[in-house]
N, C-alpha and C positions, 0 to 999 in steps of 0.2 A: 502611621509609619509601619506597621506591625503588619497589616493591612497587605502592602505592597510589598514586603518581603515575602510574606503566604504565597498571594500570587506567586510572585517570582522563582519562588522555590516548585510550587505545581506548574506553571510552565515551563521549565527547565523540565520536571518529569514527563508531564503529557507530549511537548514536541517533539523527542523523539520518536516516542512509541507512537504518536500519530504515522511517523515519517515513515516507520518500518512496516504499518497496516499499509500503504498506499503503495509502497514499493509492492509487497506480495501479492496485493488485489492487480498491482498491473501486470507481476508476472503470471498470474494467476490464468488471465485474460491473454496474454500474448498464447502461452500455451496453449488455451481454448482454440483460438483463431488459429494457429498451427494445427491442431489437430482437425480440425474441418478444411484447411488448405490440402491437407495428405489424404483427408478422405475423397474429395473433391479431385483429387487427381487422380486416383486408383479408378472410381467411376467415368473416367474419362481414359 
């Protein structure tokens, strides 16, 4: 029983802060892909 409250408590911690690494890695990337779009049209 001891067992599954541990757990429960370490996922309570770890999913958010997974949830906010995946959010910045996508903003991350959109930004990236925006700046090659703005480059991409200057050369054009």
């Amino acid at each position: 029983m001891v067992v599954v409250i541990v757990v429960a408590i370490i996922a309570a911690i770890a999913i958010p802060s997974y949830t906010q690494y995946i959010e910045r890695k996508d903003v991350a990337i959109a930004k990236q892909e925006a700046q090659k779009i703005a480059t991409e049209l200057e050369r054009f």
